[in-house]
PyMOL commands that place a pseudoatom at each C-alpha (Angstrom):
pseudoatom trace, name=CA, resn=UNK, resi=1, chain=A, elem=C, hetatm=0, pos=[108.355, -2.066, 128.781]
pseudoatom trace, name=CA, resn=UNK, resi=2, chain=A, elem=C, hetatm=0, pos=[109.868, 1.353, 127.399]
pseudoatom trace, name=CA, resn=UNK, resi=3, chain=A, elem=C, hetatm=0, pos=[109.338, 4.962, 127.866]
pseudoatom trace, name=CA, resn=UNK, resi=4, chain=A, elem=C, hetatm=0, pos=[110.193, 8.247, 126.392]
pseudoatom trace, name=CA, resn=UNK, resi=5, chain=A, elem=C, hetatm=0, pos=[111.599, 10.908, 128.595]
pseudoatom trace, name=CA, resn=UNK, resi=6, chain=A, elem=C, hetatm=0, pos=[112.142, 14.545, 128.359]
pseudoatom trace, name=CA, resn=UNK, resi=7, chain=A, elem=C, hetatm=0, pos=[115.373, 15.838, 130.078]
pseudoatom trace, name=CA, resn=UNK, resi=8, chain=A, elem=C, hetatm=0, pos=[117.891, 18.706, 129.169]
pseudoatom trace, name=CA, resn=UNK, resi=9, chain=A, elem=C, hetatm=0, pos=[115.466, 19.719, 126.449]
pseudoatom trace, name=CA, resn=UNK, resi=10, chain=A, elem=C, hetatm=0, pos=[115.967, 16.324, 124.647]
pseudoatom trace, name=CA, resn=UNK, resi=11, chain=A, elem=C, hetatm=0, pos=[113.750, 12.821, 124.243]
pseudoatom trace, name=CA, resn=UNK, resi=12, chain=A, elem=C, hetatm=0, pos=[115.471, 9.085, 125.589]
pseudoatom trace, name=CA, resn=UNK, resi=13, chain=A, elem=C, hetatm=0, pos=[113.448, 5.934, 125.156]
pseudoatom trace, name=CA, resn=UNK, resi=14, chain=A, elem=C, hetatm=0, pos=[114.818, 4.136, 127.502]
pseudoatom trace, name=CA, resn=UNK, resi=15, chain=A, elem=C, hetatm=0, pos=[114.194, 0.895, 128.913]
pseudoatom trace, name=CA, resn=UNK, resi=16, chain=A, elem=C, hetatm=0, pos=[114.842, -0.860, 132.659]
pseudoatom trace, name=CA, resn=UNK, resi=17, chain=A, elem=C, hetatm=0, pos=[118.454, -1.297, 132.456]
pseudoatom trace, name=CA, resn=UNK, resi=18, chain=A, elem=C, hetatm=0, pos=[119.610, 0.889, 130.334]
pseudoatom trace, name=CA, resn=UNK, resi=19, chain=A, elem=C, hetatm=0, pos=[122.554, 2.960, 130.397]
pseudoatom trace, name=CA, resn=UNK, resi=20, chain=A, elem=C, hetatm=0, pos=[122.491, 6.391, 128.895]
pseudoatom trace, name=CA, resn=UNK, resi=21, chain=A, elem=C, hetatm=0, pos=[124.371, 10.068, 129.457]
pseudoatom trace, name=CA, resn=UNK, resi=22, chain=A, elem=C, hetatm=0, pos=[121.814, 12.940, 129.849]
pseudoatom trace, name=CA, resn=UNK, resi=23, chain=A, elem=C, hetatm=0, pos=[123.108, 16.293, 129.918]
pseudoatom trace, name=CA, resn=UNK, resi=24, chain=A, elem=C, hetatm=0, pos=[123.942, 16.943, 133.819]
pseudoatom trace, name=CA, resn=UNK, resi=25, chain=A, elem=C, hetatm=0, pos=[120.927, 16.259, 136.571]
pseudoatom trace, name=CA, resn=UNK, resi=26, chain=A, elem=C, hetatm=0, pos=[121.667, 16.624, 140.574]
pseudoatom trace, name=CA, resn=UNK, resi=27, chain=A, elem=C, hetatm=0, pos=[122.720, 13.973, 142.062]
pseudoatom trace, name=CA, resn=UNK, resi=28, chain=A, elem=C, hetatm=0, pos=[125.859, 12.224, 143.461]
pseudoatom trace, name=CA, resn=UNK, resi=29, chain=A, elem=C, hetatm=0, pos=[126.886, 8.701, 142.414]
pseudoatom trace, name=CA, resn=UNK, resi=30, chain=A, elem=C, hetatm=0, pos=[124.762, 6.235, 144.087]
pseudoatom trace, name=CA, resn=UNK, resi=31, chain=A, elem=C, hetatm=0, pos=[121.787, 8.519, 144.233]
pseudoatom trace, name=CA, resn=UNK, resi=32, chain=A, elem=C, hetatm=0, pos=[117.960, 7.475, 142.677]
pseudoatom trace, name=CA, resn=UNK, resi=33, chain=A, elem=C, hetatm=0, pos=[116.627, 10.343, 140.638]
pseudoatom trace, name=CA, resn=UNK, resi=34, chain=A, elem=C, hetatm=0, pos=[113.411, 10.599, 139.346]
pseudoatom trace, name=CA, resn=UNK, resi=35, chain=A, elem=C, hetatm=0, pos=[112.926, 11.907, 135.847]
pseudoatom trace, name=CA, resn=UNK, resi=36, chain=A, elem=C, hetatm=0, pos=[108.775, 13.255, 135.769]
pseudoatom trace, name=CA, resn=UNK, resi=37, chain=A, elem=C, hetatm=0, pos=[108.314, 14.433, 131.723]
pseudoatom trace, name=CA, resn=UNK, resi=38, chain=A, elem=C, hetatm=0, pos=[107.379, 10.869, 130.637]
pseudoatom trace, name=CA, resn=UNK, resi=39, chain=A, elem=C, hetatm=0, pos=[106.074, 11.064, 127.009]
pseudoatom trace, name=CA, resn=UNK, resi=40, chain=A, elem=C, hetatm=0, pos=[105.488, 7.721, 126.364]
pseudoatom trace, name=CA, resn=UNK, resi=41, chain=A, elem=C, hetatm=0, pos=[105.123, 4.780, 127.948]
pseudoatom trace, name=CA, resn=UNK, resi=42, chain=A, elem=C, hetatm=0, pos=[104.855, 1.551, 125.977]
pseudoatom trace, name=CA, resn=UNK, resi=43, chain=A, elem=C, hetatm=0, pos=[104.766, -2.110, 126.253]
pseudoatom trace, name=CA, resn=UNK, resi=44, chain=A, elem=C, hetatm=0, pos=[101.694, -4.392, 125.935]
pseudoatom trace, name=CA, resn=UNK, resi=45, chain=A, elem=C, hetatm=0, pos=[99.320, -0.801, 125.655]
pseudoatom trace, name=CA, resn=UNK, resi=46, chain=A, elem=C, hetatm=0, pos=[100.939, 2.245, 124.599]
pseudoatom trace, name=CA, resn=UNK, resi=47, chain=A, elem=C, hetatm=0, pos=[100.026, 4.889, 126.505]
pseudoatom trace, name=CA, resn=UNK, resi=48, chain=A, elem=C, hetatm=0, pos=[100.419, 8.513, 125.092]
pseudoatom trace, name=CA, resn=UNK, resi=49, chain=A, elem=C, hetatm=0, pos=[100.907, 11.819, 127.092]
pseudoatom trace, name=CA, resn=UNK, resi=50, chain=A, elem=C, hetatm=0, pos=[98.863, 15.067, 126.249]
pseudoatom trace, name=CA, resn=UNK, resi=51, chain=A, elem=C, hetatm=0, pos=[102.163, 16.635, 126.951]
pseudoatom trace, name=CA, resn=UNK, resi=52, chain=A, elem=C, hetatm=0, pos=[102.781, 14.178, 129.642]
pseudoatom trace, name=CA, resn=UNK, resi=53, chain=A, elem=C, hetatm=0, pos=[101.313, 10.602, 130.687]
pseudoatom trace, name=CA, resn=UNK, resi=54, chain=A, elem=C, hetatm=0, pos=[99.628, 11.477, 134.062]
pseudoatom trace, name=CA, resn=UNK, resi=55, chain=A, elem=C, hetatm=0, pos=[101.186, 9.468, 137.259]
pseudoatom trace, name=CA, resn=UNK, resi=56, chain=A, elem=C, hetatm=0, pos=[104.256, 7.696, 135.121]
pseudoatom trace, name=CA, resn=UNK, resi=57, chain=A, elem=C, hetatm=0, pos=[108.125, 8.578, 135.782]
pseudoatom trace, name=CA, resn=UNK, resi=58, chain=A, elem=C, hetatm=0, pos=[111.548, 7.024, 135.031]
pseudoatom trace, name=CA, resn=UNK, resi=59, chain=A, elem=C, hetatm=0, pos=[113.847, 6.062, 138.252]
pseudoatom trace, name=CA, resn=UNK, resi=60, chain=A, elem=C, hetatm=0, pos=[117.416, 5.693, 137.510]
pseudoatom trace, name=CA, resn=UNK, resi=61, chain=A, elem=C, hetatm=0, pos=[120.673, 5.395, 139.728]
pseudoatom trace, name=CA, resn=UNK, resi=62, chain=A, elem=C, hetatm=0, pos=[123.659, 8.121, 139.181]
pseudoatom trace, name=CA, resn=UNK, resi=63, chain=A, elem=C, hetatm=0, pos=[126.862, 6.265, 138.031]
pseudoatom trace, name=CA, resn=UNK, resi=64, chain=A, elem=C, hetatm=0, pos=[128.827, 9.363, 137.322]
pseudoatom trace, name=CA, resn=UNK, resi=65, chain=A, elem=C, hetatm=0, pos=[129.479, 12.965, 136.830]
pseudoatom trace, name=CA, resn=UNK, resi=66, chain=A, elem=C, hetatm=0, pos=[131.595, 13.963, 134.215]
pseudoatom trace, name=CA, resn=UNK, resi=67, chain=A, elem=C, hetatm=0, pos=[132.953, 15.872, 131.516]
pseudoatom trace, name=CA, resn=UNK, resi=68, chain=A, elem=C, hetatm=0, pos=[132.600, 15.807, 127.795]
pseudoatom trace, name=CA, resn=UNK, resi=69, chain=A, elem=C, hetatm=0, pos=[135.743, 16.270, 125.242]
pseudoatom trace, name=CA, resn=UNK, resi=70, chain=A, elem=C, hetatm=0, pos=[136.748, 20.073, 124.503]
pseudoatom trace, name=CA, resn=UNK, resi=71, chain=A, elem=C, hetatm=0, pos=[135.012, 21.500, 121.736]
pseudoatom trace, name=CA, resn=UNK, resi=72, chain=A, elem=C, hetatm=0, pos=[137.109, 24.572, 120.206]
pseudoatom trace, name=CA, resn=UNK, resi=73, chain=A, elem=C, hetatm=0, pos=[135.097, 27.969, 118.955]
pseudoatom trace, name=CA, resn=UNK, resi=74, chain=A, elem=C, hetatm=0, pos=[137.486, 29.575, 116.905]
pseudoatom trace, name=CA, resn=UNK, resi=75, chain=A, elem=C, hetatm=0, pos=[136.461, 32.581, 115.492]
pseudoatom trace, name=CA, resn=UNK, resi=76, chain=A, elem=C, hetatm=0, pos=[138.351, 34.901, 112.775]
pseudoatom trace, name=CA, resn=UNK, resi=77, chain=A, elem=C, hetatm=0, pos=[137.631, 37.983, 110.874]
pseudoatom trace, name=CA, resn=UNK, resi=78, chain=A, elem=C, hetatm=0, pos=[139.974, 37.983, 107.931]
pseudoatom trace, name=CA, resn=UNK, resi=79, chain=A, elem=C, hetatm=0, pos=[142.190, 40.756, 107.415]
pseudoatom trace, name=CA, resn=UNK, resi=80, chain=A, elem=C, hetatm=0, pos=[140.902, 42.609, 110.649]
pseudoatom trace, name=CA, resn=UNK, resi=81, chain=A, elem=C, hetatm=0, pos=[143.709, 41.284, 112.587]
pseudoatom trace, name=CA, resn=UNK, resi=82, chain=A, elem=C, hetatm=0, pos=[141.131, 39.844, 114.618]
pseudoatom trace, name=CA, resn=UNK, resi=83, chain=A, elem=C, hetatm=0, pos=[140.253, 36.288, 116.405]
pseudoatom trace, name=CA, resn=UNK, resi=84, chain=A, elem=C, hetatm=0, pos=[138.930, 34.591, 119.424]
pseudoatom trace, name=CA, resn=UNK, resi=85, chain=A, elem=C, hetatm=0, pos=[139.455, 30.980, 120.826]
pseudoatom trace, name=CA, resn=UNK, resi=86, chain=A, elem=C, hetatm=0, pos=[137.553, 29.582, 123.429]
pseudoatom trace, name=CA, resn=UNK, resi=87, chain=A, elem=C, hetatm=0, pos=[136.985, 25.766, 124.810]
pseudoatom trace, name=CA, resn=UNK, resi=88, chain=A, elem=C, hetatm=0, pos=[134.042, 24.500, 126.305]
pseudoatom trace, name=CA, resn=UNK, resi=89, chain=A, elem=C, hetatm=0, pos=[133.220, 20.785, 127.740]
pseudoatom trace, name=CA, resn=UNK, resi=90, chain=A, elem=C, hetatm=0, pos=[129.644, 20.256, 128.715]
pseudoatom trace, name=CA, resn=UNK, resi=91, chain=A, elem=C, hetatm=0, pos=[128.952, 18.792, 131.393]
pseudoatom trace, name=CA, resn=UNK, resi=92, chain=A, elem=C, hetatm=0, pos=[127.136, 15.386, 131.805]
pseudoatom trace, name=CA, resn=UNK, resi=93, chain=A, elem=C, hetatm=0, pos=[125.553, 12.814, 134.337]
pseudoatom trace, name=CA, resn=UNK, resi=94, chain=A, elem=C, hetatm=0, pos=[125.906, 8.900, 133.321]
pseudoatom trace, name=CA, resn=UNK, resi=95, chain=A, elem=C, hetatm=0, pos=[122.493, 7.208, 134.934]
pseudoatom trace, name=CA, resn=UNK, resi=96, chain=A, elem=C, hetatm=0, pos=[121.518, 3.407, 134.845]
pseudoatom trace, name=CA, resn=UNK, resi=97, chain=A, elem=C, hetatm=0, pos=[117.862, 3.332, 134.483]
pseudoatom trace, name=CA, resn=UNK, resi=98, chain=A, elem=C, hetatm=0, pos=[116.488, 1.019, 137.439]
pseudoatom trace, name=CA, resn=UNK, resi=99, chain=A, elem=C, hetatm=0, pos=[112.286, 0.696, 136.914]
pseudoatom trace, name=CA, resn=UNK, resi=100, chain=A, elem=C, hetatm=0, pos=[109.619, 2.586, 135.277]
pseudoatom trace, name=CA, resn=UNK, resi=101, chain=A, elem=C, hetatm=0, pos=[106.726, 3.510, 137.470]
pseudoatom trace, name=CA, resn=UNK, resi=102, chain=A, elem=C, hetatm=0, pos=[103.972, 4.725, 136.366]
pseudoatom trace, name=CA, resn=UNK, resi=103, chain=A, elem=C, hetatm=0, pos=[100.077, 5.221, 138.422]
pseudoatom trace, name=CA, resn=UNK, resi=104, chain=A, elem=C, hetatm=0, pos=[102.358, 7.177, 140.920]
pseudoatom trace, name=CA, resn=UNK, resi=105, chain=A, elem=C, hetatm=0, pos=[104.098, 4.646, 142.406]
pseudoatom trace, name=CA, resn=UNK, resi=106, chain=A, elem=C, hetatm=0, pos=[107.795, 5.275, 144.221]
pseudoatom trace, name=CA, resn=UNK, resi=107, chain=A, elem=C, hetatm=0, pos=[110.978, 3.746, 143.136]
pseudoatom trace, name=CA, resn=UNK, resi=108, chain=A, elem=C, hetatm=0, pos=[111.240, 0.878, 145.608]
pseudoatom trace, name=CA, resn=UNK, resi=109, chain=A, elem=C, hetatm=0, pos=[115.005, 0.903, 145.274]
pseudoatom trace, name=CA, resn=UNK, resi=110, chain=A, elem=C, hetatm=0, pos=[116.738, 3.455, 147.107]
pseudoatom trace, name=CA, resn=UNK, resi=111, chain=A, elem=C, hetatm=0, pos=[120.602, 4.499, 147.459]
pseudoatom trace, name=CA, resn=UNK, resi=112, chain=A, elem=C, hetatm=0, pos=[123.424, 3.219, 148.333]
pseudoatom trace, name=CA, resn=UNK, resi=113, chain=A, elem=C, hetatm=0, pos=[123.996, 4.298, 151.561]
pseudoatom trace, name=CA, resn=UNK, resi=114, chain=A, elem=C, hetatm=0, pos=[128.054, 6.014, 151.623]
pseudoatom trace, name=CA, resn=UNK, resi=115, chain=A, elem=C, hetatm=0, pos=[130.504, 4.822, 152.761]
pseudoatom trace, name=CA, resn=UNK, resi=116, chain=A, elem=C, hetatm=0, pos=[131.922, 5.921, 156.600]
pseudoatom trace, name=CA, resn=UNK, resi=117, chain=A, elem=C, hetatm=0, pos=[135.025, 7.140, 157.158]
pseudoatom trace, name=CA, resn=UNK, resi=118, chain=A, elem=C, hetatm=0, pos=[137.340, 5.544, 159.355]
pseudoatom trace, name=CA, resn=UNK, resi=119, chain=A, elem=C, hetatm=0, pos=[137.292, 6.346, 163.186]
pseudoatom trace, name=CA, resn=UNK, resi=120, chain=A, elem=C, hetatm=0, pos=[140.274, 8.144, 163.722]
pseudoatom trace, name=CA, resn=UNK, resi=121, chain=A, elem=C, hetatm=0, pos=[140.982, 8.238, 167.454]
pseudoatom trace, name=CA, resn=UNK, resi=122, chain=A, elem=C, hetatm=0, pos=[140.823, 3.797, 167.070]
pseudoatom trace, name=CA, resn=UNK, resi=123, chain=A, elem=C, hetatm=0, pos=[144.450, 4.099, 166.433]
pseudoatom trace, name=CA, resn=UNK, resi=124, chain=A, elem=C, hetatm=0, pos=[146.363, 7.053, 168.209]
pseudoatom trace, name=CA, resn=UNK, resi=125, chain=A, elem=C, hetatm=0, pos=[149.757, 5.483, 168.159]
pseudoatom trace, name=CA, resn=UNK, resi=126, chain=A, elem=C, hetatm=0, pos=[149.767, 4.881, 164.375]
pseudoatom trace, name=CA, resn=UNK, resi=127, chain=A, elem=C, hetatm=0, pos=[148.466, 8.991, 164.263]
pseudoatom trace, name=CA, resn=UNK, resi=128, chain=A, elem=C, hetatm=0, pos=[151.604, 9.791, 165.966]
pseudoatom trace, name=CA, resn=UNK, resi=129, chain=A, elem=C, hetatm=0, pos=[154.510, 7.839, 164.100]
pseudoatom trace, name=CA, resn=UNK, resi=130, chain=A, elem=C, hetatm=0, pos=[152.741, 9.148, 161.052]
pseudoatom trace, name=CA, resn=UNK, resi=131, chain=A, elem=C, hetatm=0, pos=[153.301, 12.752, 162.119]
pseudoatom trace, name=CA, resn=UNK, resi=132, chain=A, elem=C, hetatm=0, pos=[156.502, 12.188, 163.047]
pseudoatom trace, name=CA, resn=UNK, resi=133, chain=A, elem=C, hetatm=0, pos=[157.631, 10.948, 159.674]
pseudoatom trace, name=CA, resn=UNK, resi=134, chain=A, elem=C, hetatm=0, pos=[156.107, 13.954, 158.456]
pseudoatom trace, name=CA, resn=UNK, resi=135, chain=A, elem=C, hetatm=0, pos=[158.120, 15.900, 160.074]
pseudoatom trace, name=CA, resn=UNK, resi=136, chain=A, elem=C, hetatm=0, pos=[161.423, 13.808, 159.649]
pseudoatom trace, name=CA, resn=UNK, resi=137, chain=A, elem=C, hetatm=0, pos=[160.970, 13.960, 155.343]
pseudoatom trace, name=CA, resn=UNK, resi=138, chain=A, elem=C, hetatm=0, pos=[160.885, 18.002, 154.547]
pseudoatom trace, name=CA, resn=UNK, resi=139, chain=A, elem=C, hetatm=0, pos=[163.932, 18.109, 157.481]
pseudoatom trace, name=CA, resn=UNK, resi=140, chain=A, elem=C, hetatm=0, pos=[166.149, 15.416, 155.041]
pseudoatom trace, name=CA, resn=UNK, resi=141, chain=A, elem=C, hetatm=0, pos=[164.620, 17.059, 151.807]
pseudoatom trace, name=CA, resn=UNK, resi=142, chain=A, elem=C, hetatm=0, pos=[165.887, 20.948, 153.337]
pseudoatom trace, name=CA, resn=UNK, resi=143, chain=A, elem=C, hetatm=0, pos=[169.045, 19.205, 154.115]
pseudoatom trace, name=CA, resn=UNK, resi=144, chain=A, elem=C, hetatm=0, pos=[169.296, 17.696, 150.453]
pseudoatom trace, name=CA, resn=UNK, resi=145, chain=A, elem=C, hetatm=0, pos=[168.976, 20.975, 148.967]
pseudoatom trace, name=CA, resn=UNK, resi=146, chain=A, elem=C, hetatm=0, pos=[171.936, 22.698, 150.375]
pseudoatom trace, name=CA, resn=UNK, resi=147, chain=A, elem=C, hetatm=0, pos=[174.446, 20.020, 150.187]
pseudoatom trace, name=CA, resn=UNK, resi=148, chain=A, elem=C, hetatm=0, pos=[173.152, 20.030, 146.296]
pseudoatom trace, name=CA, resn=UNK, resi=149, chain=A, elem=C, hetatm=0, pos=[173.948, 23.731, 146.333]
pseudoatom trace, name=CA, resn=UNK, resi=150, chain=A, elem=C, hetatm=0, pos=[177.690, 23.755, 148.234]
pseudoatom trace, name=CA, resn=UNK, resi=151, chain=A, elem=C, hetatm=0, pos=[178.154, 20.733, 145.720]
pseudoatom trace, name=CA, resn=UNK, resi=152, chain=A, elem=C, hetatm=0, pos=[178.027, 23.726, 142.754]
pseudoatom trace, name=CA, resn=UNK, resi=153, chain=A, elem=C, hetatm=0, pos=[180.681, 25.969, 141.613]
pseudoatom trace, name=CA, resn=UNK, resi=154, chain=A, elem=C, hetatm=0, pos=[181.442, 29.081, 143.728]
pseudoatom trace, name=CA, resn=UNK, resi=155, chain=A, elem=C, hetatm=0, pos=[179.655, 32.209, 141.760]
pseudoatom trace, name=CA, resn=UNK, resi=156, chain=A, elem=C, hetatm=0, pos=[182.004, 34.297, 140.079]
pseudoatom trace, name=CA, resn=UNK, resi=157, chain=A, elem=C, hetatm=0, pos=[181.421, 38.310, 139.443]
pseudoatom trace, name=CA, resn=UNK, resi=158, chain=A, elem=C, hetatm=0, pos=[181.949, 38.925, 135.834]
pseudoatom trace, name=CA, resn=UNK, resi=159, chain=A, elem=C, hetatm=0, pos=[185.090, 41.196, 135.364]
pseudoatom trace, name=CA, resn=UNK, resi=160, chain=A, elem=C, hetatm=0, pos=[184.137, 45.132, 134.820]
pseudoatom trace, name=CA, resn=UNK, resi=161, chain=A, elem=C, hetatm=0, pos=[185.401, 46.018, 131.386]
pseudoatom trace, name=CA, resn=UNK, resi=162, chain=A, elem=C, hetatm=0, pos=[187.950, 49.341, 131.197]
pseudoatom trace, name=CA, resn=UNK, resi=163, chain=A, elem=C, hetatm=0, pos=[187.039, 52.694, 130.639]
pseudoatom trace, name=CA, resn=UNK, resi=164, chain=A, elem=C, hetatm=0, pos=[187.659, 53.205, 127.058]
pseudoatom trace, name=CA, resn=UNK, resi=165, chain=A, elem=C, hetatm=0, pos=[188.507, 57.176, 126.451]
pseudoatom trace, name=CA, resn=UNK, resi=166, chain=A, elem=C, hetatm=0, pos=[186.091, 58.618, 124.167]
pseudoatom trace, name=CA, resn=UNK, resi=167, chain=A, elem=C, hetatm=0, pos=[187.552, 59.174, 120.758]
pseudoatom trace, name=CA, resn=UNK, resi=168, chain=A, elem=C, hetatm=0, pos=[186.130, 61.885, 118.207]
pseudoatom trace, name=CA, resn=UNK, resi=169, chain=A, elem=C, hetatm=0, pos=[185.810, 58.589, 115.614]
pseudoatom trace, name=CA, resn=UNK, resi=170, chain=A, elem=C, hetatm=0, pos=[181.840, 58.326, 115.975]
pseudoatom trace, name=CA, resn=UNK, resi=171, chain=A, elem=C, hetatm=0, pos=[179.331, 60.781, 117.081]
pseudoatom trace, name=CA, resn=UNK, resi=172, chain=A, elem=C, hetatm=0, pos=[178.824, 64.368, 116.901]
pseudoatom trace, name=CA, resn=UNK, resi=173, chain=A, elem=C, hetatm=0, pos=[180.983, 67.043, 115.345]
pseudoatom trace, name=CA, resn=UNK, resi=174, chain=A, elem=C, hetatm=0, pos=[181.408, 69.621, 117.565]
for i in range(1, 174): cmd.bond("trace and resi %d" % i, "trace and resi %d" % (i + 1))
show_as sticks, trace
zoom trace
């Protein structure tokens, strides 16, 4: 079974387990979204939407937000002494598509639920010698720096040069 999609003003035909990049959709990765503009959906019967097929969408899974390479818009206007650079990188979401649904039906996968953070308070004594190194390292770092500096030669003024007397050799004639 396939379908055709409509996101970011462009058309997929995509397929249950298919991975494509779409131009960037909310979600975080893990997340289900649900792409509605379903064009096409075809298999056994092709069905054809009149824009849209009625009750049909695509579920997919976020696997990541990212970044496209730099395009550069360099602009000149010869002999006008006159140009402009600028870089842009569009943004994009990489999605896994997971089932197609159509008569209305919901996804029946759902997230991945995140991850929990650690407790914190489970280990106090670990909290502590960890501060305390903290606070031991910039102490030898400070004292690093100034034996690198008394370690250097002492600064020396430069020497002031003599007056010279001014001589009638250069300059105005009086």
């Amino acid at each position: 079974m396939f379908a055709v999609i409509r996101t970011g003003g462009k058309q997929y035909r995509v397929a249950a387990e298919d991975v494509i990049k779409v131009d960037k959709v909310k979600g975080s990765p893990g997340e289900i979204v649900q792409f509605g503009e379903v064009l096409v959906v075809g298999g056994d019967s092709v069905s054809l939407g009149q824009p849209t097929v009625a009750g049909a969408s695509v579920a997919a899974e976020v696997l990541e937000q990212g970044r496209g390479p730099k395009i550069i818009a360099f602009k000149k206007r010869r002999r006008k002494n006159s140009r402009r650079k600028r870089g842009h990188r569009q943004e994009f979401t990489l999605i896994r598509v997971t089932e197609i649904l159509t008569d209305g039906a919901k996804p029946t996968k759902t997230a991945k639920p995140k991850p929990e953070p650690k407790p914190v308070a489970a280990a106090p004594a670990a909290a502590e010698d960890a501060e305390h190194a903290e606070t031991k390292a910039p102490k030898r770092k400070a004292a690093a720096k100034t034996q690198a500096k008394a370690a250097k030669k002492p600064f020396k003024t430069p020497a002031k040069k003599a007056a010279k007397p001014k001589s009638g050799g250069k300059g105005k004639k009086k």
